[in-house]
NUPAKOL-939477 format. One record per atom (N, C-alpha, C): x, y, z; residue number from 1. Coordinates in Angstrom, 1 decimal. Example, Ala and Ser with C-alpha at 12.3 -4.5 7.8 and 13.67 -1.06 7.14 Angstrom:
BEGIN
+--------+--------+--------+-----+
|     px |     py |     pz |   n |
+--------+--------+--------+-----+
|   13.2 |   -5.7 |    7.8 |   1 |
|   12.3 |   -4.5 |    7.8 |   1 |
|   13.2 |   -3.3 |    7.8 |   1 |
|   12.8 |   -2.2 |    7.1 |   2 |
|   13.7 |   -1.1 |    7.1 |   2 |
|   12.9 |    0.0 |    7.9 |   2 |
+--------+--------+--------+-----+
***
This chain:
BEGIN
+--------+--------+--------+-----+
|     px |     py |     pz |   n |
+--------+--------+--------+-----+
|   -4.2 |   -8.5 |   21.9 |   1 |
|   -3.7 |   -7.1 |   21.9 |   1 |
|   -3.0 |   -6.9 |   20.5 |   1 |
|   -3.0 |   -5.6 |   20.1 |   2 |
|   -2.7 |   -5.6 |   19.1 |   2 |
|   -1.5 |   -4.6 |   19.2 |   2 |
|   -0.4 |   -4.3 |   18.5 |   3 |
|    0.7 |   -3.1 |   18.7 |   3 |
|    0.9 |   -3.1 |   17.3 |   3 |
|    0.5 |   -1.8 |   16.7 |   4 |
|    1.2 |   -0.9 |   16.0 |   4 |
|    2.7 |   -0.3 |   16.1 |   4 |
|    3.4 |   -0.3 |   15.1 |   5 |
|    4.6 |    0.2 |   14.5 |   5 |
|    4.9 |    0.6 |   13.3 |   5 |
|    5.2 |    1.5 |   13.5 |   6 |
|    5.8 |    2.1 |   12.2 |   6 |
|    7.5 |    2.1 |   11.9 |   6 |
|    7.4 |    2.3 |   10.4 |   7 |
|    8.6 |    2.3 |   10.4 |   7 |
|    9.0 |    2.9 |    8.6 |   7 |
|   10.4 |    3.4 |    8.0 |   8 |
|   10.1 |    3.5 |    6.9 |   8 |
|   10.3 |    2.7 |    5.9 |   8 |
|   10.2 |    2.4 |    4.8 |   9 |
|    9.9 |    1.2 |    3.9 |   9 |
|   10.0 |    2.2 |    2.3 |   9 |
|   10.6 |    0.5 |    1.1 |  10 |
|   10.7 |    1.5 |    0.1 |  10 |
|   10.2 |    0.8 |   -0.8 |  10 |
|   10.4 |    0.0 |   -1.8 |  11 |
|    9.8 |   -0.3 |   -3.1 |  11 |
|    8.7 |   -1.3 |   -2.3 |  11 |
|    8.2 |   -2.1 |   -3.1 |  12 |
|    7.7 |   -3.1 |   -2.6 |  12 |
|    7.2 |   -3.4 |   -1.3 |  12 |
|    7.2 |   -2.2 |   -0.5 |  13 |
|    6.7 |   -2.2 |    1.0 |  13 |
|    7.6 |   -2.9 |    2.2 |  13 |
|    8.6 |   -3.0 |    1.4 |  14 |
|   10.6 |   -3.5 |    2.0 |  14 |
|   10.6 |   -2.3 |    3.0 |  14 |
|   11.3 |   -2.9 |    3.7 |  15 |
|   11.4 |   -2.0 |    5.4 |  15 |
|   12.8 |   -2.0 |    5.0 |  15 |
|   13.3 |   -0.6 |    5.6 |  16 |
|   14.8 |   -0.1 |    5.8 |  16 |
|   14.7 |   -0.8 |    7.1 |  16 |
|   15.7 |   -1.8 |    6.9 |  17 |
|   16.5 |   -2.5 |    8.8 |  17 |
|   14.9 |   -3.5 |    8.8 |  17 |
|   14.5 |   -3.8 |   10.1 |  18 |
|   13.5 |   -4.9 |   10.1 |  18 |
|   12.9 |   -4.4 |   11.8 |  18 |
|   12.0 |   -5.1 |   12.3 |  19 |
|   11.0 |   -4.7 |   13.6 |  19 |
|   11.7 |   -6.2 |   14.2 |  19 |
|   12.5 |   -6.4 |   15.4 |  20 |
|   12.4 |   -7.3 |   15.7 |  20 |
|   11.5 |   -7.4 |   17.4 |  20 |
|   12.1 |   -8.5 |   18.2 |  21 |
|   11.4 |   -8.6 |   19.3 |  21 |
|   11.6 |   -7.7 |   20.2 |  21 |
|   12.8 |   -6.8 |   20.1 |  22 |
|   12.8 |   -5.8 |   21.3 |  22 |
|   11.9 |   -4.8 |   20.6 |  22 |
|   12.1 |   -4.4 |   19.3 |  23 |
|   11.1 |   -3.5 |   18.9 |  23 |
|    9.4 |   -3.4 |   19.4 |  23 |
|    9.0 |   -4.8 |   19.3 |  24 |
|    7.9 |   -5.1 |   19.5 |  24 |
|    7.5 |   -4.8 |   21.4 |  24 |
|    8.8 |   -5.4 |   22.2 |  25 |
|    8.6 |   -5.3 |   23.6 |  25 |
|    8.6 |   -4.0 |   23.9 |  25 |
|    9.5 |   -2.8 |   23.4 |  26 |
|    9.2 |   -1.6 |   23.6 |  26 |
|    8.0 |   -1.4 |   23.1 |  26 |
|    7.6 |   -1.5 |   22.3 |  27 |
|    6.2 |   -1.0 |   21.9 |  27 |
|    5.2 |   -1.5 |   23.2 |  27 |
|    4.8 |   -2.7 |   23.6 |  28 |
|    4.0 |   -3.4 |   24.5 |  28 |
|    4.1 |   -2.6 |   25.8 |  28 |
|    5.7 |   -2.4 |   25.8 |  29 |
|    5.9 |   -1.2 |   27.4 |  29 |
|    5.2 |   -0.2 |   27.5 |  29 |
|    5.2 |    0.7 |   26.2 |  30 |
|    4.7 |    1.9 |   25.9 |  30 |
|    3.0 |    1.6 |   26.3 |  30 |
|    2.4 |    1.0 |   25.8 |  31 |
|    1.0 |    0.5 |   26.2 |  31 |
|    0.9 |    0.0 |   27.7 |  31 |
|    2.2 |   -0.1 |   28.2 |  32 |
|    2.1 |   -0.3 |   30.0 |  32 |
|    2.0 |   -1.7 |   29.8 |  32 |
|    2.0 |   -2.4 |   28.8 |  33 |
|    2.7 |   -4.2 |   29.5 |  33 |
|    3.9 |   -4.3 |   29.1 |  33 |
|    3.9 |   -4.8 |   30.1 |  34 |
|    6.0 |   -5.4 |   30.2 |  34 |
|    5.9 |   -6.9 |   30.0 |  34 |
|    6.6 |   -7.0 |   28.7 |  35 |
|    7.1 |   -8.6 |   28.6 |  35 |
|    8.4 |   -8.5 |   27.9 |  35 |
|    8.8 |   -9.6 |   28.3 |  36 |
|   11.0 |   -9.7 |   28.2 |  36 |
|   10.6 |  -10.2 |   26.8 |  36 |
|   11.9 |   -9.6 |   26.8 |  37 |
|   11.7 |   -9.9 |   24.5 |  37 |
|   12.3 |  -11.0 |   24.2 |  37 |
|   12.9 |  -11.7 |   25.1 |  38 |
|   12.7 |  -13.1 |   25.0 |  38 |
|   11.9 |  -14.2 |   25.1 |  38 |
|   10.5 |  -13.5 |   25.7 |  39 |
|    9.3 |  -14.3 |   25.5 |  39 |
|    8.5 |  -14.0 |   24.2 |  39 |
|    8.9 |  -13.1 |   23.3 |  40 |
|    8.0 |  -13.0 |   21.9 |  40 |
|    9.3 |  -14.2 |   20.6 |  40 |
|    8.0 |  -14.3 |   20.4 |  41 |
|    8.3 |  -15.8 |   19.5 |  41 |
|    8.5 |  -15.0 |   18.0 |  41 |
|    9.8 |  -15.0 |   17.8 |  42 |
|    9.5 |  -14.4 |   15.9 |  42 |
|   10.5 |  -15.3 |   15.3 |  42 |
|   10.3 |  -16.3 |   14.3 |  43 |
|   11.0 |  -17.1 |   13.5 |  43 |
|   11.9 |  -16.4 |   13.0 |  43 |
|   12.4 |  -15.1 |   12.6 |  44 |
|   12.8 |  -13.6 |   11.7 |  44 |
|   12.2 |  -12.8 |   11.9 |  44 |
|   13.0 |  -11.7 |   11.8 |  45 |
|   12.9 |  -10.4 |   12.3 |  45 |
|   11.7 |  -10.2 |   10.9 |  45 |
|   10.3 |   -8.7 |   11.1 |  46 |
|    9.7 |   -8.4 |   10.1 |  46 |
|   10.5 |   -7.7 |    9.1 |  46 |
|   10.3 |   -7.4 |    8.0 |  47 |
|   10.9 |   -6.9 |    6.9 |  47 |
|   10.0 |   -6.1 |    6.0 |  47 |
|    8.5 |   -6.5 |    6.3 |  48 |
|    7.9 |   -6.5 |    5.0 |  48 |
|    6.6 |   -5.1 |    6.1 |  48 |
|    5.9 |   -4.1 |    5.6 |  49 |
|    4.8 |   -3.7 |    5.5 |  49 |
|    3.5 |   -4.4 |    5.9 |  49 |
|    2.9 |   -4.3 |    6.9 |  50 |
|    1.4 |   -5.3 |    7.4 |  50 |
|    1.5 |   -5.9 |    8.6 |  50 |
|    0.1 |   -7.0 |    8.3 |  51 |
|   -0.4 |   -7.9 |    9.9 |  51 |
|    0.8 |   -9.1 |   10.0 |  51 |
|    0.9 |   -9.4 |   11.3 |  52 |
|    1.7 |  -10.3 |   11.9 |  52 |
|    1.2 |  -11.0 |   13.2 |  52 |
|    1.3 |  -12.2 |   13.2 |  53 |
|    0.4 |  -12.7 |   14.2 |  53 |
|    1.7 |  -13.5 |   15.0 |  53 |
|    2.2 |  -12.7 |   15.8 |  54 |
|    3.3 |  -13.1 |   16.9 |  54 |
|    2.9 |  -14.1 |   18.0 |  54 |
|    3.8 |  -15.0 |   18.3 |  55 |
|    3.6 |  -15.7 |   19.3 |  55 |
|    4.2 |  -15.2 |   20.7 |  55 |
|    3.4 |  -15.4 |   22.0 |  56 |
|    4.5 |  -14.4 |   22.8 |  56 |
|    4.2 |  -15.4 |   24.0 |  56 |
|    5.2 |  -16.3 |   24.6 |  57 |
|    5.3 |  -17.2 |   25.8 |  57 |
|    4.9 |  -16.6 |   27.2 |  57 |
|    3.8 |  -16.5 |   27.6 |  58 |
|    3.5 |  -16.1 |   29.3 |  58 |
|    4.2 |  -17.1 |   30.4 |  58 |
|    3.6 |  -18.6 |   30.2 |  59 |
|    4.1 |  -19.3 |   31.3 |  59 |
|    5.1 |  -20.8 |   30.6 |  59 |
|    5.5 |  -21.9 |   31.0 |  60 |
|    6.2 |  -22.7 |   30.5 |  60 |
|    5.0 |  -23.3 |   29.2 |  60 |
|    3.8 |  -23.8 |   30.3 |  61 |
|    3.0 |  -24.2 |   29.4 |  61 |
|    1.6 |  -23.0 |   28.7 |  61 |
|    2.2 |  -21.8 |   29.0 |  62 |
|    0.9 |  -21.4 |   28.2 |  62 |
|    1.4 |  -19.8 |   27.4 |  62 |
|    0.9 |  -19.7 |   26.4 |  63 |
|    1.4 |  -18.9 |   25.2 |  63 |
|    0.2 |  -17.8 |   24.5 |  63 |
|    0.1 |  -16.3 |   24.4 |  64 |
|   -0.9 |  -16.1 |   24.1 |  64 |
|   -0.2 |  -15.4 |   22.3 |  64 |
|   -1.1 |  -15.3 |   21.3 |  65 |
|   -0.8 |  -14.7 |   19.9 |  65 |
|   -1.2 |  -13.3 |   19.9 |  65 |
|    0.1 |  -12.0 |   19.4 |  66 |
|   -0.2 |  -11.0 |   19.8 |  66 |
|   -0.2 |  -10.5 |   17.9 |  66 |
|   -0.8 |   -9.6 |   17.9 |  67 |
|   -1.0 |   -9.0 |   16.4 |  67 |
|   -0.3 |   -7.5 |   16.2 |  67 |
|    0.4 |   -8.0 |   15.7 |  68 |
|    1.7 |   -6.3 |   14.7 |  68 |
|    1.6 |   -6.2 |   13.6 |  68 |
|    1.2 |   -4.6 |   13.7 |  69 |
|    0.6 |   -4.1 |   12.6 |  69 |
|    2.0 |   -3.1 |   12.4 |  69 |
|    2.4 |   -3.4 |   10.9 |  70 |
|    3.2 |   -2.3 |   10.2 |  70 |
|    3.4 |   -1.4 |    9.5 |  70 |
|    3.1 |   -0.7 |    9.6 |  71 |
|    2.6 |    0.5 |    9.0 |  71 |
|    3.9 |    1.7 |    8.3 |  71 |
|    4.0 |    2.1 |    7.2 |  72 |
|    5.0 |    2.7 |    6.6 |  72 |
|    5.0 |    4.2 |    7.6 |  72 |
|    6.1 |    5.4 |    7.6 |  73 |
|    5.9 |    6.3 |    7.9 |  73 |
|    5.8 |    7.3 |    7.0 |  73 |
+--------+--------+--------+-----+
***
């Protein structure tokens, strides 16, 4: 799955503030899946403009990779 977000950004494709995991979970909701933003895996919050290949925990042993796209506004 993939989830688009936007956000605004200034020199360098630097993000004002950053996209973290609740950002990402509301977005997933909006598309009608519900997952706890405790189950999305982000080392650091995004910062930067582009693709992100998120880790998001389903079960103890099983994990699927979700793709965030950043897009300036």
């Amino acid at each position: 799955t993939t989830v688009v977000l936007s956000a605004k950004a200034g020199e360098e494709e630097r993000l004002f503030g950053s996209i973290t995991a609740m950002d990402i979970a509301d977005a997933l909701k909006k598309q009608g899946i519900d997952i706890d933003k405790r189950k999305i895996i982000l080392e650091e919050p995004i910062k930067r403009l582009g693709n992100y290949t998120v880790k998001v925990k389903i079960h103890a042993d099983v994990a699927a990779q979700l793709i965030v796209q950043v897009i300036g506004e």
